[in-house]
DRENDRENBA-402561 format. One record per residue (C-alpha): x, y, z. Coordinates in Angstrom, 1 decimal, decimal comma. Layout:
BEGIN
NODE:u:v:w
NODE:X:Y:Z
...
//
This chain:
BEGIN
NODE:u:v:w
NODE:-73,4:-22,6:-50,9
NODE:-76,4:-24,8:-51,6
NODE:-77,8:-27,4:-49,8
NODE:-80,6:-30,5:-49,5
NODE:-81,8:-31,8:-45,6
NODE:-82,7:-35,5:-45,5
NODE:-84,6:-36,2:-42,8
NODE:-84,3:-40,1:-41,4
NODE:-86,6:-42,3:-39,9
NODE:-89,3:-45,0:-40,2
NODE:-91,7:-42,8:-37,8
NODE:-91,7:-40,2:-39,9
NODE:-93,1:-41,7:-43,1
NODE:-95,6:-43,2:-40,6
NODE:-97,1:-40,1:-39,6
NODE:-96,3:-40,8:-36,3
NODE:-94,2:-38,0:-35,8
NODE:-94,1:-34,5:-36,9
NODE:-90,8:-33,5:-39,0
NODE:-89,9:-29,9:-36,8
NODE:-85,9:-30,7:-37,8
NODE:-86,3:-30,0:-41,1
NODE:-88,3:-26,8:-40,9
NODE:-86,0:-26,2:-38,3
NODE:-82,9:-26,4:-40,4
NODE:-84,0:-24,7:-43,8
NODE:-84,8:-21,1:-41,7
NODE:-81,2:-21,9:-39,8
NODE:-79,6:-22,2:-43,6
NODE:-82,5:-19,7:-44,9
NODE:-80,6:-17,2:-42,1
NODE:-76,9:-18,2:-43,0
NODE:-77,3:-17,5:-46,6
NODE:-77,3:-20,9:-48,1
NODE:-79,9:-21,9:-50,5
NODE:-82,1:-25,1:-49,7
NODE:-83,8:-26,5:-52,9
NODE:-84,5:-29,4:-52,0
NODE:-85,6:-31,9:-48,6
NODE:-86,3:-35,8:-48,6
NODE:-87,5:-38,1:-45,9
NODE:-86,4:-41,8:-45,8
NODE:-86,9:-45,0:-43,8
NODE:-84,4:-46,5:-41,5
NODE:-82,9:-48,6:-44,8
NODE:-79,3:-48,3:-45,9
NODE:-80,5:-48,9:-49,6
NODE:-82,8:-45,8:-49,7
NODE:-81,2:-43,5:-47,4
NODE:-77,8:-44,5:-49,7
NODE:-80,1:-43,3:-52,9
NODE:-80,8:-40,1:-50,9
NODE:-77,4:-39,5:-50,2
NODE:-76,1:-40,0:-53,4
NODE:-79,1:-38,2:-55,0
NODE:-78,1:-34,9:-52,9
NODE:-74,9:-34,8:-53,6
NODE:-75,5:-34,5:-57,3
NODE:-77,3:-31,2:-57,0
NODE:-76,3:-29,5:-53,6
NODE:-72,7:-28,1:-52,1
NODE:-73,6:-29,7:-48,3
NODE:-76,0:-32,1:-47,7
NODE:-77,6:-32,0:-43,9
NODE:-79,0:-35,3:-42,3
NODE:-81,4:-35,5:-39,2
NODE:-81,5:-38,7:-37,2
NODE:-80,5:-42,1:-37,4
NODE:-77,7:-41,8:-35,1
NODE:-79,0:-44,1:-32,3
NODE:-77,4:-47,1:-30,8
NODE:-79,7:-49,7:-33,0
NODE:-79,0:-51,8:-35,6
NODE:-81,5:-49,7:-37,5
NODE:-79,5:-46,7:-36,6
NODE:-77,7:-46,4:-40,4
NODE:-77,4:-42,6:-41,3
NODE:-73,6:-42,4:-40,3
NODE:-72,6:-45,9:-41,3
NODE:-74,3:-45,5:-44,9
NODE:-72,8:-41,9:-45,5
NODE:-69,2:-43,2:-44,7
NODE:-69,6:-45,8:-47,1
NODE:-70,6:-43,2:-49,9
NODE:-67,7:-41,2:-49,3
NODE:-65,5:-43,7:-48,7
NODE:-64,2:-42,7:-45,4
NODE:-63,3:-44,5:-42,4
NODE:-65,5:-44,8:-38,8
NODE:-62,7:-44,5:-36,1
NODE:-63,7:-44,2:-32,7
NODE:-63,8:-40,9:-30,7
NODE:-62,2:-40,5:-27,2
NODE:-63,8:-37,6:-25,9
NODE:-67,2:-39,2:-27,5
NODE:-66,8:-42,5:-25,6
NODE:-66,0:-40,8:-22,2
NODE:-69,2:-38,7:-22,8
NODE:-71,0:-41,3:-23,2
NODE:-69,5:-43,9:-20,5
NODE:-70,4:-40,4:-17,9
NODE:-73,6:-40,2:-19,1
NODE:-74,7:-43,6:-18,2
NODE:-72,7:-43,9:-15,2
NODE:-74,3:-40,8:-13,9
NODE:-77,7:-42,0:-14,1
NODE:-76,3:-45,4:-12,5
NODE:-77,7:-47,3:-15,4
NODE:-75,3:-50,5:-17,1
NODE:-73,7:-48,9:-20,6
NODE:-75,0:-51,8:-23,2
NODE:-72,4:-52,2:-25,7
NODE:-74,4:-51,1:-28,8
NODE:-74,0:-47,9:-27,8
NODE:-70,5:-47,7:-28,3
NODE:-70,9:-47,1:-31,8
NODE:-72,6:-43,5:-31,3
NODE:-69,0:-42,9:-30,6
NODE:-68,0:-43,5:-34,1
NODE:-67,0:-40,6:-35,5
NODE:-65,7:-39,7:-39,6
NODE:-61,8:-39,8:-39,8
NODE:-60,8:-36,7:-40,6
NODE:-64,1:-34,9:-39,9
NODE:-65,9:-33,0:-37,2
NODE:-67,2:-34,2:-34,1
NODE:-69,9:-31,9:-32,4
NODE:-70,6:-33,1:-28,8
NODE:-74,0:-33,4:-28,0
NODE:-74,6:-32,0:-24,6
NODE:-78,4:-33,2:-24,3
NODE:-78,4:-36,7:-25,7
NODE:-75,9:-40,0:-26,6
NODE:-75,0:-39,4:-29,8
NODE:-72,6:-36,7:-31,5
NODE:-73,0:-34,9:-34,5
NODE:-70,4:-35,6:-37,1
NODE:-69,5:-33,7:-40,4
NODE:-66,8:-34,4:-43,4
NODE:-65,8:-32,5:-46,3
NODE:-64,6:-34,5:-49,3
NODE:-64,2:-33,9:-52,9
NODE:-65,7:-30,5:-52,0
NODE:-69,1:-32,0:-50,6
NODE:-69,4:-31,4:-47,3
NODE:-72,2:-33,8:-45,6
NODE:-73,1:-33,6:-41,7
NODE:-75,4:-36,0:-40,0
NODE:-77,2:-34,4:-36,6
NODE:-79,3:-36,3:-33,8
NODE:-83,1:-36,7:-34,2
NODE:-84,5:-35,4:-31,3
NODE:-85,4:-32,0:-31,6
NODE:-83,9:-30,8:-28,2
NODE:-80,5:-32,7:-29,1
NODE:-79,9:-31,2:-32,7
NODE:-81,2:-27,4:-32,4
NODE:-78,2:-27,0:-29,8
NODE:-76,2:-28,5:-31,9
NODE:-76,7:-26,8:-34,8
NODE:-76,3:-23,0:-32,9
NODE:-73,4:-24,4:-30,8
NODE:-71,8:-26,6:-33,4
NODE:-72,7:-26,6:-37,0
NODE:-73,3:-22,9:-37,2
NODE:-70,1:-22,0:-36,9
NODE:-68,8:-25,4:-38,9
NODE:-70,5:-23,9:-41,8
NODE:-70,0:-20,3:-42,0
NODE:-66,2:-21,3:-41,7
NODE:-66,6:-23,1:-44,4
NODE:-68,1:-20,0:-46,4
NODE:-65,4:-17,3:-45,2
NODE:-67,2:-14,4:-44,3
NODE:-67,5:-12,7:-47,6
NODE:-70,7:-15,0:-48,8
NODE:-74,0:-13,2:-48,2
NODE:-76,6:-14,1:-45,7
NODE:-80,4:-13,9:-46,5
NODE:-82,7:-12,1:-43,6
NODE:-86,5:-12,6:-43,7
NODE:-89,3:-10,2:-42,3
NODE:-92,8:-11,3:-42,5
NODE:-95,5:-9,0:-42,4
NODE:-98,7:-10,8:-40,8
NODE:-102,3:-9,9:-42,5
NODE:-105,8:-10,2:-41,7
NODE:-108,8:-9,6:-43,1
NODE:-108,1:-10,4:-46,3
NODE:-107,6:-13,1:-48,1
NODE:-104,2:-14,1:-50,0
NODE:-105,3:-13,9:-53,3
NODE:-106,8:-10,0:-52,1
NODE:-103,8:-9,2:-50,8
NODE:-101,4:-10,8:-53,2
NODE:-103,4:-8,8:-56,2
NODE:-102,3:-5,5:-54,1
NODE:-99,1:-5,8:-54,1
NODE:-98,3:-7,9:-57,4
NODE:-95,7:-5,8:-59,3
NODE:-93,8:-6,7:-56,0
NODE:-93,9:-10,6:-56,1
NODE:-91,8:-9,6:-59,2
NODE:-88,8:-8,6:-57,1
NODE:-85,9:-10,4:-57,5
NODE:-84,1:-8,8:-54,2
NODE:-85,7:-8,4:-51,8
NODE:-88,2:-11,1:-52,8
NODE:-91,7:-10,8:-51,7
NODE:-93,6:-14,0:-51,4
NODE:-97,6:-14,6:-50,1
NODE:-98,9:-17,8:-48,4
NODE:-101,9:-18,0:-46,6
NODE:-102,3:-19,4:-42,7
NODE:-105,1:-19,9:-40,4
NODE:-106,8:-16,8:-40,7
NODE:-104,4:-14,5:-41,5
NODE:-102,0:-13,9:-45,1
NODE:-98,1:-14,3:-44,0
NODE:-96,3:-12,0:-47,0
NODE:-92,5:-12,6:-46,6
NODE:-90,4:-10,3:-47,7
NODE:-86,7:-11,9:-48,0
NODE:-83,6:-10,0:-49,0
NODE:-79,5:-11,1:-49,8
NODE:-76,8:-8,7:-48,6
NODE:-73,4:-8,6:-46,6
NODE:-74,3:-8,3:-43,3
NODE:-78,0:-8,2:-41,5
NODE:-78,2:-4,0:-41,2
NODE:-77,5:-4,2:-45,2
NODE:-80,4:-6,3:-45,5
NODE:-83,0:-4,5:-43,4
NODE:-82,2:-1,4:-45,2
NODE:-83,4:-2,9:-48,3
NODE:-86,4:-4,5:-46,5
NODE:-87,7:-1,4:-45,3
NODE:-88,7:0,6:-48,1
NODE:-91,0:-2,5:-49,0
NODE:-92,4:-3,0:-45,7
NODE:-93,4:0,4:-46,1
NODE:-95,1:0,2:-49,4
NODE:-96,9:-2,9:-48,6
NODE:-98,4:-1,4:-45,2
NODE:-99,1:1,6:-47,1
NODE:-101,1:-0,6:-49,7
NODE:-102,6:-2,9:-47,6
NODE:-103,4:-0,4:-44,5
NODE:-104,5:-1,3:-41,1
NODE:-104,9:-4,9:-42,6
NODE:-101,1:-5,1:-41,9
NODE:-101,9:-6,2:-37,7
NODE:-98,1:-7,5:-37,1
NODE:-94,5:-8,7:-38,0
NODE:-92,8:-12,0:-37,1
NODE:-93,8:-13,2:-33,8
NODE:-96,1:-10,4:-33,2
NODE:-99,6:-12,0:-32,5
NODE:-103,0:-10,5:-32,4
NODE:-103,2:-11,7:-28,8
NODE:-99,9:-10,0:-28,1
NODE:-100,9:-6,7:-29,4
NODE:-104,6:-6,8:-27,8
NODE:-103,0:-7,1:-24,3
NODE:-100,3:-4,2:-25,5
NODE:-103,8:-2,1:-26,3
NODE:-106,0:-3,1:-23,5
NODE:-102,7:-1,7:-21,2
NODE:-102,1:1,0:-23,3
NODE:-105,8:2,3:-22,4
NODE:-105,6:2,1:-19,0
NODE:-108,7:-1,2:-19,1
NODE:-109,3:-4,8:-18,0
NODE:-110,2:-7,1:-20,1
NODE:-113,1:-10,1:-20,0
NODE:-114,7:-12,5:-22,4
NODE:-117,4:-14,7:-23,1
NODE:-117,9:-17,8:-25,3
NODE:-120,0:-20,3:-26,8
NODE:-118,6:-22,5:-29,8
NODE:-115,1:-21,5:-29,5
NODE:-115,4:-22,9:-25,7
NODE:-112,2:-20,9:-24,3
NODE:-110,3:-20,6:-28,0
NODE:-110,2:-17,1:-27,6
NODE:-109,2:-16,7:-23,8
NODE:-106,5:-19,5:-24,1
NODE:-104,8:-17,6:-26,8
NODE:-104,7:-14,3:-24,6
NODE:-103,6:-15,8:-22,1
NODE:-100,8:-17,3:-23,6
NODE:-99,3:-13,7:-23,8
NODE:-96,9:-13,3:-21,0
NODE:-97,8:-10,9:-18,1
NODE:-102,0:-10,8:-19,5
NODE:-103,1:-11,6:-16,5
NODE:-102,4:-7,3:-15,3
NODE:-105,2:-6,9:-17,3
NODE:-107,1:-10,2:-18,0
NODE:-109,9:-10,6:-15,6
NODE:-111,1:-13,8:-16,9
NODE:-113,2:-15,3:-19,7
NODE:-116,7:-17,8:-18,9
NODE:-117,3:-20,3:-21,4
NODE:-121,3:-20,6:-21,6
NODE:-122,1:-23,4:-24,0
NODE:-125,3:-24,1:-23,0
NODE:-128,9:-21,8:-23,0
NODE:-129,0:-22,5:-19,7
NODE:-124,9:-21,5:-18,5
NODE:-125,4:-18,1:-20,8
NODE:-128,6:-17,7:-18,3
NODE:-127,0:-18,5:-15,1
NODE:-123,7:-17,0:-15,5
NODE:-123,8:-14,1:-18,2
NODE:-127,8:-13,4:-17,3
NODE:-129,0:-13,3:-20,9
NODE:-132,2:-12,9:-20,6
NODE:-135,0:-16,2:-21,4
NODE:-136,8:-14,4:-24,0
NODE:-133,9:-13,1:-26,0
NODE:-132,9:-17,5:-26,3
NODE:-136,6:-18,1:-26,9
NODE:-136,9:-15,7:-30,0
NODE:-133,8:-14,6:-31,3
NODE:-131,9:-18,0:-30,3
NODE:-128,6:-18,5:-29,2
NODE:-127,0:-18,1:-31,9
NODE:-128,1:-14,2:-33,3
NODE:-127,1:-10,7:-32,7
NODE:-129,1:-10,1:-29,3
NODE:-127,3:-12,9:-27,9
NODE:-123,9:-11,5:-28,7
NODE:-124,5:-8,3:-27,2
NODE:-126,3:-9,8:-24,1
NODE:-123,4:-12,1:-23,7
NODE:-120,5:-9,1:-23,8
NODE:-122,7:-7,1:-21,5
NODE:-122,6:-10,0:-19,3
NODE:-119,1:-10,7:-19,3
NODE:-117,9:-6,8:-18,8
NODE:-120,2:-7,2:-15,4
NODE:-119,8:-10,5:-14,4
NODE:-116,1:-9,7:-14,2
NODE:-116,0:-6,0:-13,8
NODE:-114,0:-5,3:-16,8
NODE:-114,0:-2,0:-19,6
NODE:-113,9:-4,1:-22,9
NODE:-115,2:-7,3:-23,2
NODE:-115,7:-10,2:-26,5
NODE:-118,2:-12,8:-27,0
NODE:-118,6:-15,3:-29,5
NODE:-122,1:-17,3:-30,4
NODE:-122,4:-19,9:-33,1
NODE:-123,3:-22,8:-35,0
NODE:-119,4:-24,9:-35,4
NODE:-121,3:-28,3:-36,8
NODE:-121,2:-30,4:-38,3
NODE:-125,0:-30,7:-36,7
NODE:-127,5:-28,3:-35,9
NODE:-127,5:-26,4:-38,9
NODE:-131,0:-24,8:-40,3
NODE:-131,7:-22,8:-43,7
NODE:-132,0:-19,7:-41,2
NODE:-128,5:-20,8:-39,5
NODE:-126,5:-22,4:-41,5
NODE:-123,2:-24,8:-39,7
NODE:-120,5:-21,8:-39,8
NODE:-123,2:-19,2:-39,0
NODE:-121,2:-16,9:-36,3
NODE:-121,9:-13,4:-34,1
NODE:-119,4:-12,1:-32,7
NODE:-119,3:-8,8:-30,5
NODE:-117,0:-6,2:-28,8
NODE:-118,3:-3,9:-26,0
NODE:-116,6:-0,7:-24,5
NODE:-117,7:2,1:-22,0
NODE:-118,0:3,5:-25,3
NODE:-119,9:1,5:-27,5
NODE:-120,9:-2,2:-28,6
NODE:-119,8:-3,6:-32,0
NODE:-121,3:-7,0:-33,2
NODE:-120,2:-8,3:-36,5
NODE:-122,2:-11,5:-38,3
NODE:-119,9:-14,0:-40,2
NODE:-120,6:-17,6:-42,5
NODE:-117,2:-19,3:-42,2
NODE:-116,8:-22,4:-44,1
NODE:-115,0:-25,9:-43,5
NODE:-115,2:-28,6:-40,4
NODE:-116,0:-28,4:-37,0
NODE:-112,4:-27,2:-35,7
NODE:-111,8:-24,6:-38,9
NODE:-115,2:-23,1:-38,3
NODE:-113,8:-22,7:-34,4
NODE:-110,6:-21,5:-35,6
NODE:-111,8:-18,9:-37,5
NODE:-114,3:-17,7:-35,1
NODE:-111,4:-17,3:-33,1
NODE:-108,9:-15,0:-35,2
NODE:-112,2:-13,3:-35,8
NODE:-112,8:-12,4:-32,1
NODE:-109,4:-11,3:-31,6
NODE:-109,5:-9,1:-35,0
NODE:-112,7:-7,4:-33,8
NODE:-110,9:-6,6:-30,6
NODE:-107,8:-5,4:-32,0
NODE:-109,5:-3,0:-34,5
NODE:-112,1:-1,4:-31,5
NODE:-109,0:-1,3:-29,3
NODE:-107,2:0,7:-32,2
NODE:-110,1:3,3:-32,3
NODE:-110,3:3,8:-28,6
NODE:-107,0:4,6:-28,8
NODE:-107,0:7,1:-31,6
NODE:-110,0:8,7:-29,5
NODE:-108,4:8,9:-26,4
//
């Protein structure tokens, strides 16, 4: 089965919005086995999102629609599609009690507009929406099958596992293969690095292998069809192991493994605490570990110094070292670590010293000019970096760069130990 997601709604074309459904959607279909080949936004108008409609059908099995569902008169996603396929809106029972309770419980007058979010395909499929006004609805004619889903994210993601999951994979019979994804996360090298490692593999037809390049890091997905999910790891495996054996210790994590993640899993593993320091990523760093559930066992804390005088007062680097070296140089890094593994009485501690811009660049420090350092009981480890880009990308990746230096140190602690 192949299908197309359209995506409906003024806001979206605007930019005021962020289109999550659709992303959503094509891993859901990615993970059920059907193929996605194509997605389309369109305005709240009948004429184009009629076009887009008729357009999908012509090259995809089910055709998937996200918003437009509302109680508006610009509300036209089920309306339009029913006039397409020629079928009937008939009202719902169960729908218009749903939503009579919904208002009723919040003690707020039902305006009569919203009736027609109980309108429903005849024939069809009605998916109740247990967050929100409006139900999903889905028809199959002339062996097209189109569904039209909520807009708001927390109304059609239920939906979709509760609902349309199961619509659809009745609708293949159990014999269709299902596609399962693994993504191997990579840092320290860049995608067209790592993509030259591995290329005889990006010629695999299954399991695929495909490269694209994130914030930092190299995401290579590594996709394959079979019968059932076990079938499919099986034949993921042998690759996962070729690429990590190609690509080494560059290979940091899979799926929603994070760096921060697996620093806190390190710094536990050792027995240590863990504290920071920071200039131009101004807390970056410390608020990505401590988005790691449970850090705070072994995250003592993190001091953003962003002034000569704060790395002074608070971290104790020394006046001369700011006078000479500057702020932004190796001396400083190290003073800063050393300042933040006694300030907060930790064993390993990061700092991060640079020039983000766009300002206050010099021939001698360049904007994107970083140091960044890692101290142990063991050892200190500074490492001197030129990123390039704006302001916030210069920041950003300072801030993978941090977290790579930790996780790498961490890594030969343990291997000591």
């Amino acid at each position: 089965m192949t299908a197309e997601i359209i995506s409906v709604g003024t806001e979206l074309l605007l930019g005021q919005i962020v289109d999550t459904n659709a992303a959503y959607l094509a891993r859901t279909l990615a993970r059920l086995g059907i193929g996605v080949y194509e997605k389309s936004v369109v305005g709240d108008n009948a004429g184009r999102i009629g076009d887009a409609i008729r357009l999908a059908l012509t090259r995809a099995d089910a055709v998937i629609m996200g918003g437009g569902l509302g109680p508006t008169k610009d509300d036209l996603t089920k309306e339009t599609a029913a006039e397409i396929l020629g079928v009937r809106l008939v009202n719902d029972a169960e729908s218009e009690r749903r939503l009579r309770d919904f208002f009723e419980r919040r003690d707020i007058p039902l305006p009569p507009t919203n009736l027609k979010q109980a309108l429903v395909f005849e024939g069809g499929e009605v998916f109740q929406n247990e967050f929100g006004t409006a139900p999903g609805v889905a028809v199959e004619k002339d062996g097209k099958i189109i569904v039209c889903l909520p807009g708001p994210p927390g109304e059609l993601e239920p939906m979709v596992e509760q609902s349309l999951i199961p619509y659809l994979e009745e609708k293949m019979g159990s014999k269709h293969p299902i596609l399962v994804s693994r993504v191997l996360k990579v840092i320290g090298m860049g995608e067209s690095s790592a993509a030259e490692k591995i290329s005889d593999l990006l010629d695999n037809e299954n399991p695929t292998v495909a490269p694209y390049a994130k914030t930092g890091e190299v995401h290579l997905r590594v996709t394959a069809r079979a019968k059932d999910e076990a079938e499919a790891n099986a034949m993921i495996d042998p690759v996962d192991r070729e690429i990590t054996a190609r690509l080494g210790d560059c290979v940091f994590g899979r799926d929603d493994e994070t760096l921060e993640g697996i620093i806190v899993e390190r710094v536990r593993a050792l027995g240590w605490t863990l504290a920071g320091a920071e200039s131009c990523t101004a807390g970056m760093v410390s608020g990505r570990i401590a988005n790691v559930p449970g850090c705070s066992d072994i995250f003592m804390g993190a001091a953003t110094t962003y002034s000569n005088q704060a790395k002074q007062d608070v971290l104790g680097v020394s006046r001369e070292t700011l006078d000479t070296a500057g702020a932004v140089s190796e001396e400083t890094a190290r003073q800063m670590t050393s300042g933040a593994r006694k300030a907060y009485g930790a064993d390993v501690a990061y700092s991060v010293t640079g020039v983000a811009g766009p300002g206050g660049g010099t021939e001698e420090k360049p904007v994107g000019l970083v140091y960044i350092a890692v101290e142990t009981p063991h050892a200190t480890r500074v490492e001197k970096r030129l990123f390039i880009g704006d302001r916030a990308a210069i920041r950003q990746s300072a801030t993978q760069a941090v977290l790579n230096l930790l996780r790498t140190t961490l890594a030969e602690n343990m291997v000591e130990q």
